[in-house]
C-alpha positions in Angstrom: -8.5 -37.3 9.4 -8.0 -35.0 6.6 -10.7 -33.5 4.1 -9.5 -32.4 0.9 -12.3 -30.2 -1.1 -12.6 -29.7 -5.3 -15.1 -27.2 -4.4 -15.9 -25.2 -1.4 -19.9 -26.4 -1.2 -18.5 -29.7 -1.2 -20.6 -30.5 2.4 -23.8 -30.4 0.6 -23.0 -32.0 -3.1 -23.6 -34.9 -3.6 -21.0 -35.7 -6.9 -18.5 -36.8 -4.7 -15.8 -33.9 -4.9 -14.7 -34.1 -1.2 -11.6 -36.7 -0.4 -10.8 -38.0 2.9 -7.5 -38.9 4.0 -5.4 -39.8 7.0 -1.9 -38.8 8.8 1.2 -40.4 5.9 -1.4 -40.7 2.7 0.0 -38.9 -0.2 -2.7 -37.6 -2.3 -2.0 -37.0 -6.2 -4.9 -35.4 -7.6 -6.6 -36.0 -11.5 -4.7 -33.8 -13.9 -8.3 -32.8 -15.2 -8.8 -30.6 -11.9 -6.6 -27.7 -12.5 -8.8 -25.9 -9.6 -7.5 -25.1 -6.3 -8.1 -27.0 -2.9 -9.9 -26.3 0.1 -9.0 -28.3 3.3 -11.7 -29.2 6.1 -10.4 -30.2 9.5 -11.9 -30.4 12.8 -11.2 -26.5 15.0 -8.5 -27.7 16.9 -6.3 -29.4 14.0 -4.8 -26.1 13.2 -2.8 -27.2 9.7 0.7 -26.5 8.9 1.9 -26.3 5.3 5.1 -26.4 4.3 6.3 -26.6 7.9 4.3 -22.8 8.2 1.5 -21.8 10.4 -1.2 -19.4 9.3 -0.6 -20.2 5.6 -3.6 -21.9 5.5 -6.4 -19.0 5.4 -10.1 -19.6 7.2 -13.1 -19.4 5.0 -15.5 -20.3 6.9 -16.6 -22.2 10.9 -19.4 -24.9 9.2 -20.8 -25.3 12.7 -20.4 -28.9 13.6 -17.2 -28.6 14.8 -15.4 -28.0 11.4 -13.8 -25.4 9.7 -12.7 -25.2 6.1 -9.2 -23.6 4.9 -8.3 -21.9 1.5 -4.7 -23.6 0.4 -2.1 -21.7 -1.5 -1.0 -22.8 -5.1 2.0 -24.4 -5.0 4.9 -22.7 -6.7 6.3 -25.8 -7.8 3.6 -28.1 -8.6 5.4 -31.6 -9.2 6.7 -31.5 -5.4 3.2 -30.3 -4.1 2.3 -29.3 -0.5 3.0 -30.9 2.7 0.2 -30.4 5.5 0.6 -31.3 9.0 -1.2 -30.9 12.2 0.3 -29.6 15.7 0.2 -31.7 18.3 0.4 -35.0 15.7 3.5 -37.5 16.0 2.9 -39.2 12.7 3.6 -38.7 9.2 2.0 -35.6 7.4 -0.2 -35.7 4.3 1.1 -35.2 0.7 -0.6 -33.3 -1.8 0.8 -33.4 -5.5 -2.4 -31.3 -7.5 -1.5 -32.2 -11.0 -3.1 -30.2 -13.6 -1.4 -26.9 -12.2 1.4 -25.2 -13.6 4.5 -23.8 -12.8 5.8 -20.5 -12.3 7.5 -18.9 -15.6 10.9 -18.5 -14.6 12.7 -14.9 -14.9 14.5 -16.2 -17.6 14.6 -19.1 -20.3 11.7 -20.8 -22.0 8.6 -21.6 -19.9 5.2 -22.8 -21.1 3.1 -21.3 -23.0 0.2 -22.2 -20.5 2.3 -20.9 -18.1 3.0 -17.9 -19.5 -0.5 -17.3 -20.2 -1.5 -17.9 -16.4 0.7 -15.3 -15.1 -0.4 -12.7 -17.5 -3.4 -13.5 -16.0 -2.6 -13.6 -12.4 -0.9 -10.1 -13.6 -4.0 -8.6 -15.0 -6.0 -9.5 -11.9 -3.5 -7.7 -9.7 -3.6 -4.6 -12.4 -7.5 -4.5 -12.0 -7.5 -4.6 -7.8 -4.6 -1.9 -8.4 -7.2 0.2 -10.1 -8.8 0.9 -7.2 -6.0 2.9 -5.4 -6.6 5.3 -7.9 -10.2 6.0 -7.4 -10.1 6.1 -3.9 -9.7 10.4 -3.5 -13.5 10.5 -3.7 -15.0 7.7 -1.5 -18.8 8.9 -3.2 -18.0 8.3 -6.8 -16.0 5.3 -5.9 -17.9 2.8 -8.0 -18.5 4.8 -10.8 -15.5 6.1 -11.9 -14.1 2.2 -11.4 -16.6 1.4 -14.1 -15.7 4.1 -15.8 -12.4 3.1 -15.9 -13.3 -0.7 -16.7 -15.9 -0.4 -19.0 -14.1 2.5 -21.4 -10.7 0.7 -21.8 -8.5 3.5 -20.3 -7.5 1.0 -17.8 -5.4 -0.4 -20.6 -5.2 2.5 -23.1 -3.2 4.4 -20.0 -0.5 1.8 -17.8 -0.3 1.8 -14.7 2.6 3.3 -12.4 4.2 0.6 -11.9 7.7 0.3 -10.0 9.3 -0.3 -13.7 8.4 3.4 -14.6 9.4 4.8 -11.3 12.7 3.5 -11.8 12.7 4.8 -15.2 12.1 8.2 -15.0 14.6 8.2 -12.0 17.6 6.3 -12.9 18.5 6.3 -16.3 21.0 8.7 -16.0 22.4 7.0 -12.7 23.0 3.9 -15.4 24.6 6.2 -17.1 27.0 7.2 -14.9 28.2 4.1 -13.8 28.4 2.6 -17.6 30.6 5.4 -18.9 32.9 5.2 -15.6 32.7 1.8 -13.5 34.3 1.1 -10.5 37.4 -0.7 -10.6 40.2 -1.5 -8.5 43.8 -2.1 -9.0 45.4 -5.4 -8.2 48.6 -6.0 -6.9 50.0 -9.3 -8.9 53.5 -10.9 -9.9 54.3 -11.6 -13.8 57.1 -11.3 -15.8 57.8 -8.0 -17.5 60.8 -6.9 -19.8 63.2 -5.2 -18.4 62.3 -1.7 -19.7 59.0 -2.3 -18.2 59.5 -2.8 -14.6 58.4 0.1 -12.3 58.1 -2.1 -8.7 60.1 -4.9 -7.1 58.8 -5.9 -3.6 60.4 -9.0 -1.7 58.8 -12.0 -3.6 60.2 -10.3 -6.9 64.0 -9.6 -5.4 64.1 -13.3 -3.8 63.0 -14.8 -7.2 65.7 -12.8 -8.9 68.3 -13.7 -6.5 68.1 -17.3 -7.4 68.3 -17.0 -10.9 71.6 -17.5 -12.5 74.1 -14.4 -13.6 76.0 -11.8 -12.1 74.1 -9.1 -13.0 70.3 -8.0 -13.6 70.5 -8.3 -17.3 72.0 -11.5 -17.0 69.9 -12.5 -14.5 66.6 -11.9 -17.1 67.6 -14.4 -19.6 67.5 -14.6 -23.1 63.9 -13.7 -23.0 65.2 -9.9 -20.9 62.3 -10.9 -18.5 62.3 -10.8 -14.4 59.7 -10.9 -11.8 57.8 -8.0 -11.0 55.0 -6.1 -9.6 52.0 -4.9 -11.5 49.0 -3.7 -11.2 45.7 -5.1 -13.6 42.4 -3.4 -13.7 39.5 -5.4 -11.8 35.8 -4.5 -12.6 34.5 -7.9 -10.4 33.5 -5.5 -7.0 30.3 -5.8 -5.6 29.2 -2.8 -5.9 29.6 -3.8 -10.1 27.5 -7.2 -8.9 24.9 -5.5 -7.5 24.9 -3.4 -10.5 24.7 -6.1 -13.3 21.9 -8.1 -10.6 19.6 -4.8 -11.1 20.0 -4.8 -14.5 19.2 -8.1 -15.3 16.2 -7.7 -13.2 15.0 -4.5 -14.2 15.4 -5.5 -17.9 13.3 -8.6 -17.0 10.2 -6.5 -15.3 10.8 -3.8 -18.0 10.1 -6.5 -20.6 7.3 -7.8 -19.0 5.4 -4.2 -18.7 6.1 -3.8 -22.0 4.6 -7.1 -22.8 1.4 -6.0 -20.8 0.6 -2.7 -22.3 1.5 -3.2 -25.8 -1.6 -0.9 -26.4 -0.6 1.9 -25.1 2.8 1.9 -27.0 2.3 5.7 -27.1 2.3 6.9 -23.9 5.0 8.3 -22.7 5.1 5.7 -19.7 5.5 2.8 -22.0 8.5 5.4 -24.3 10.3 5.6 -20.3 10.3 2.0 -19.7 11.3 0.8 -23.1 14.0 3.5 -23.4 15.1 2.0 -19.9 15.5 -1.4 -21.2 17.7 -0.8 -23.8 19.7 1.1 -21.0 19.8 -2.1 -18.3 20.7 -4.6 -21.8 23.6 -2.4 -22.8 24.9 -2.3 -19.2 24.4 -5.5 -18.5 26.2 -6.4 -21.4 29.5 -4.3 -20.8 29.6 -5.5 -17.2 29.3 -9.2 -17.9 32.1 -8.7 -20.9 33.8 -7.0 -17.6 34.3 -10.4 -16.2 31.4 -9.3 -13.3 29.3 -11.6 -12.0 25.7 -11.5 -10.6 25.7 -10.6 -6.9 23.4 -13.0 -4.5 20.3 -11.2 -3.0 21.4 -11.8 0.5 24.8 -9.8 0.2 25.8 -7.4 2.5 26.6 -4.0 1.2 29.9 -2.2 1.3 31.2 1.0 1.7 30.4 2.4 -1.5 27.1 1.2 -2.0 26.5 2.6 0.8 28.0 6.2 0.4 28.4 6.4 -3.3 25.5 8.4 -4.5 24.9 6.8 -7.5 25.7 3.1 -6.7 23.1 3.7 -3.4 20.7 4.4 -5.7 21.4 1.4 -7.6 21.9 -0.2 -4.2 17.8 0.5 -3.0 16.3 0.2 -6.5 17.9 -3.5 -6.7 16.4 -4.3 -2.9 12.9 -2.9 -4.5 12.8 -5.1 -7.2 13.7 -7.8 -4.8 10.6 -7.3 -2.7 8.5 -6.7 -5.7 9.9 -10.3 -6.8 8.5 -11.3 -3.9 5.1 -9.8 -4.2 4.5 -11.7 -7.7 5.6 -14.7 -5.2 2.8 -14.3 -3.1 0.5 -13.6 -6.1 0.9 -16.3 -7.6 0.5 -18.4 -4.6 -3.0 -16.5 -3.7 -4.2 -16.3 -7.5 -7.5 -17.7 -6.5 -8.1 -15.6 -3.4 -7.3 -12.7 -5.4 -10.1 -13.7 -8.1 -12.3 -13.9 -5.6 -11.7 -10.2 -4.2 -11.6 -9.3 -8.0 -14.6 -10.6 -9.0 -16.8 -9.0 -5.9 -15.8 -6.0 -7.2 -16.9 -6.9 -10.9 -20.5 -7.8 -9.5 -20.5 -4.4 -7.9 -19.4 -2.8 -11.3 -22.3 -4.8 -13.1 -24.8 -3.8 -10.7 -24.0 -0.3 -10.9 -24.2 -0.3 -14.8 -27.5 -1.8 -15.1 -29.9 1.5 -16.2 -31.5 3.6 -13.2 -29.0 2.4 -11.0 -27.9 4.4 -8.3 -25.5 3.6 -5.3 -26.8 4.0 -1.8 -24.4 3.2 0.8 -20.7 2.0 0.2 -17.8 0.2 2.3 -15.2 2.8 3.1 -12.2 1.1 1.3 -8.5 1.1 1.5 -5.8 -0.7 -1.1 -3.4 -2.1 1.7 0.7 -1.3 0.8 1.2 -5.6 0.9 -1.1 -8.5 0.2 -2.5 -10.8 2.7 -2.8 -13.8 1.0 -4.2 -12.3 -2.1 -6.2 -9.8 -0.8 -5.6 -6.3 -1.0 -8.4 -4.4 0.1 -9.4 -3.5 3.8 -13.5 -3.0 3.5 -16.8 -3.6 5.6 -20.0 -5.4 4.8 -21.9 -4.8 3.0 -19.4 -3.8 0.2 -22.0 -1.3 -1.7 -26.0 -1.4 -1.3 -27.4 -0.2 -5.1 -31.0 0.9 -5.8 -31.9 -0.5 -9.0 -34.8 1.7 -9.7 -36.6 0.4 -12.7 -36.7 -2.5 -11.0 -38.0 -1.3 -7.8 -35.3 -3.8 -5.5 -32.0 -2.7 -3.5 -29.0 -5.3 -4.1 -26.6 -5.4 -1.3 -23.1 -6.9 -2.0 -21.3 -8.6 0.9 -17.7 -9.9 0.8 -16.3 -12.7 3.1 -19.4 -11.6 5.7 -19.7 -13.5 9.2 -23.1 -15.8 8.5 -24.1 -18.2 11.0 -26.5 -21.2 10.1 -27.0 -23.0 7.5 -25.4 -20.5 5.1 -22.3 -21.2 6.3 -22.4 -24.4 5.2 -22.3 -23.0 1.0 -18.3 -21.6 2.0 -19.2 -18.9 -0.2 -17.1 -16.0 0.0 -19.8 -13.5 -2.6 -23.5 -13.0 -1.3 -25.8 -10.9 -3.2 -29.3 -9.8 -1.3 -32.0 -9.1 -3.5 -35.2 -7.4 -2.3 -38.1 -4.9 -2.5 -37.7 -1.7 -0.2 -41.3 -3.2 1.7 -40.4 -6.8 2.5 -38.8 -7.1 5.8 -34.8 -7.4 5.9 -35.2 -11.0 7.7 -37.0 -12.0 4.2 -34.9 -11.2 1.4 -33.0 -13.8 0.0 -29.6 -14.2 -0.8 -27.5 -15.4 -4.0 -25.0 -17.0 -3.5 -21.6 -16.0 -5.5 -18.6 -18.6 -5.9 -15.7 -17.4 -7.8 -13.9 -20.4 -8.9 -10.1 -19.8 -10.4 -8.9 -22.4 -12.4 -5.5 -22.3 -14.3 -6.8 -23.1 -17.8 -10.1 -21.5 -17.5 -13.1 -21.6 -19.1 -16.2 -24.0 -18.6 -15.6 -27.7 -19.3 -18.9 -28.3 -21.5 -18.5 -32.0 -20.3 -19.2 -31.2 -16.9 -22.9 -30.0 -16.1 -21.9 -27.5 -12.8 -25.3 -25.7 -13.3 -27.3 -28.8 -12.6 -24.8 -29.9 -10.2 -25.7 -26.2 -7.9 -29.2 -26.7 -8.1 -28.9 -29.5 -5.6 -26.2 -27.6 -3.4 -29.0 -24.9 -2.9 -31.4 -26.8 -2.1 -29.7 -26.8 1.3 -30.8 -23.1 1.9 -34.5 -23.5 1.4 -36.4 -19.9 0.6 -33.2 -18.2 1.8 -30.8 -18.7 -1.2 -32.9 -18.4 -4.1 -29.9 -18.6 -6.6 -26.2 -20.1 -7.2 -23.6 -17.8 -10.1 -20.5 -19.7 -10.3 -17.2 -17.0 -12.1 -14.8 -19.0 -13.5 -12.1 -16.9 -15.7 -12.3 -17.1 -19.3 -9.8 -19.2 -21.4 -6.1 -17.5 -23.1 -8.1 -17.1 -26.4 -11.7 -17.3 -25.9 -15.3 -15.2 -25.5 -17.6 -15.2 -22.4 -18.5 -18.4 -21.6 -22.8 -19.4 -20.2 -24.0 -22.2 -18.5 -27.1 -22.4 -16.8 -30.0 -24.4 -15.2 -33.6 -23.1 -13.3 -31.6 -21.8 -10.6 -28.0 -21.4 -11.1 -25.6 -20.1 -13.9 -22.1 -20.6 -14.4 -20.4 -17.5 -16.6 -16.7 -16.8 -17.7 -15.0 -13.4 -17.0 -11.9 -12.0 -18.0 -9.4 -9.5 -16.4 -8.8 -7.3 -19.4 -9.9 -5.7 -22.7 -12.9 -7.1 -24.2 -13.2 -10.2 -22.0 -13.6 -7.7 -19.1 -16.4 -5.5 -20.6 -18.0 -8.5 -21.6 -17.8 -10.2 -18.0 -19.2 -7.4 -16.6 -22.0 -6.9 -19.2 -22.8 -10.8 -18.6 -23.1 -10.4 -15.0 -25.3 -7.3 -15.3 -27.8 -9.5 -17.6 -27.9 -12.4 -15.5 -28.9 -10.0 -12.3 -31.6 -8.1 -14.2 -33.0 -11.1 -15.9 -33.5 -12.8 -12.9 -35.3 -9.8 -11.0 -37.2 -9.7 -14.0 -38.5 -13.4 -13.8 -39.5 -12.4 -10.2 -37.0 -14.3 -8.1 -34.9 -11.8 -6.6 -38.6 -9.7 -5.5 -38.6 -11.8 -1.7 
């Protein structure tokens, strides 16, 4: 039996928002839930999606035998996932979760949803990049992250991505190879006059053997026309495929960081990366008018893109762009996970802005080279501890901690302690932090998700004191408030204005409710 979750405190609500299925069901969810899944199975039904093991990622052991798994997005929506368990001989279960969307495709029209959702996925992966580059100082960590977050310069100055890399380093490789090609020469048969003919091999003297006449000229015809070699310019190799295949691509990620930072138009990153596209169109162009065709990303390469200085270059750049294709892959897959990781480090940003506040102890961090599913940061609990001194408390921020107990029961991957410096660690309480992704975003003002957490905490006694649900904001909207006694729901956004104001909302909603005296112990 098979547990499919529309949120991960499902255990203990009491709406309903858990579905249980068994081995062959096919499961096609309401289009109104564009949310992801979570998947609870007993310990020893390890699932397998898509025919994969460990694609499935633990969140958390419930204790009773149980644990609960964070699904990936499907890229493809309309064909869904497929989960099965080892050891099972029967079918598998079918999940179709309407009310996603697909993946823009490199090229063509997409929807506009779509195309919204990935500048959003995009923007999340931008602002967990950020981080790398406030790493040299581990002690000023946090505040030269708000400092970057809060001001804008995250967007006023782009980031490095592989696009401007290639940029600054290639263009005049492009050049290269557009002025002068490779081509080869190929042998063929046709018939040329008679003043024209420079090569006869045997095909050429047998066919002129047979035609009718005594001598050459007779032999040619009225026409003065034989049989003979020649030689015709080719431009189709594959080092020219691999060529045009960069281009394409690099004019398609060129395009899109272009798209991204249309407010820093003048920087000189954003001048290197346009000036680079025009540079992979025009190429692209005169290849295709060539006659060369795109090369398949499994090809194996020959001798001169593997010797040729300039088509090597061509040869590794391409084989990056590959991997980085891959990367978005995997990003869009994980977009939830990632908003999770994104938004713990949005509380931590709110905490340290609110006034007197000063950061005790922090997680040594480190922005790992690849993703694992979503996540890109390598950290310890707690996260950051931050003395909030006009307040007289110390907030601690965990991420994904171990709990045991009954808080493991809320599958929350965000807890926030709360507490004065003289109450004994063993009695401050916790908040509880869910970052929920969706693909449209926003709050649904028809659903009542406050009231619907007060009864979820009620589970955790005096221990959790409060619920904050983080759902992104919508395409073209403001920052978003919902709340109840005990719990709020709030919108944040990845970029610009809808960042500041995230982060702003987040710092109010934490120094409100110290103020009101719950977060004292």
């Amino acid at each position: 039996m098979i547990e499919l979750w529309h949120r991960p405190w499902a255990k203990l609500d009491r709406s309903g928002r858990r579905y249980t299925l068994i081995d062959g069901d096919a499961f096609v969810r309401d289009a109104r839930e564009t949310g992801p899944l979570w998947l609870c199975l007993q310990e020893r039904d390890e699932p397998v999606v898509d025919g994969k093991r460990k694609l499935a990622e633990v969140i958390t052991d419930l204790g009773d035998g149980r644990r609960v798994y964070s699904l990936p997005l499907p890229l493809r929506p309309t064909v869904g996932l497929k989960l099965d368990r080892p050891g099972r001989s029967r079918g598998h279960v079918s999940i179709v979760p309407r009310g996603l969307l697909m993946r823009p495709p490199k090229e063509g029209q997409a929807d506009l949803g779509a195309v919204e959702l990935f500048t959003r996925v995009k923007a999340v992966w931008t602002r967990l990049s950020d981080v790398e580059d406030v790493l040299g100082d581990p002690a000023t960590i946090w505040q030269r992250l708000a400092a970057l977050w809060m001001s804008g310069a995250a967007e006023d100055d782009p980031k490095r991505d592989v696009i401007v890399r290639h940029a600054r380093k290639l263009g005049q490789t492009l050049d290269i190879i557009d002025k002068r090609p490779r081509r080869i020469l190929r042998r063929t048969q046709q018939l040329v006059p008679l003043s024209r003919v420079q090569e006869l091999d045997r095909k050429a003297i047998t066919w002129l053997i047979r035609q009718p006449g005594e001598t050459v000229v007779e032999r040619a015809g009225s026409r003065q026309r034989i049989r003979a070699v020649t030689r015709e310019e080719n431009f189709n190799t594959l080092e020219n495929r691999v060529v045009l295949s960069y281009a394409r691509l690099a004019d398609h990620l060129a395009r899109d960081y272009c798209n991204r930072n249309r407010s820093a138009a003048q920087s000189s990153r954003y001048a290197a990366v346009l000036a680079f596209r025009r540079k992979t169109q025009r190429l692209a162009q005169n290849l295709a008018d060539m006659g060369v065709i795109a090369a398949n990303p499994d090809v194996t390469p020959n001798f001169v893109l593997q010797n040729n200085p300039a088509y090597h270059a061509v040869w590794i750049a391409w084989r990056e762009l590959l991997r980085h294709h891959r990367v978005i892959d995997d990003l869009w897959h994980w977009q939830a996970r990632s908003w999770e990781e994104f938004t713990a480090l949005a509380l931590v940003v709110a905490l340290h802005g609110i006034p007197g506040a000063r950061i005790l102890a922090t997680s040594p961090l480190i922005f790992e080279e690849e993703q694992r599913r979503g996540c890109w940061l390598t950290h310890v609990n707690p996260l950051a501890t931050v003395f909030l001194a006009e307040q007289g408390v110390v907030a601690e921020v965990s991420y994904r901690p171990h709990y045991k107990g009954s808080l493991r029961s809320f599958a929350a991957p965000i807890w926030l302690r709360v507490g004065r410096l003289n109450v004994p660690l063993e009695n401050q309480p916790y908040w509880v932090v869910w970052p929920l992704w969706d693909a449209v975003g926003g709050i649904d003002p028809d659903v009542q998700e406050a009231e619907e957490i007060e009864s979820v905490l009620e589970a955790g006694g005096k221990t959790v004191v409060r619920g904050i649900v983080v759902r992104p904001t919508r395409a073209a909207g403001g920052i978003e408030r919902q709340s109840s006694k005990r719990a709020t729901v709030v919108t944040l956004g990845a970029s610009g204005d809808a960042l500041r104001q995230g982060i702003e909302a987040l710092r109010d909603i934490v120094v409100a409710d110290i103020g009101g005296g719950r977060g004292h112990g």
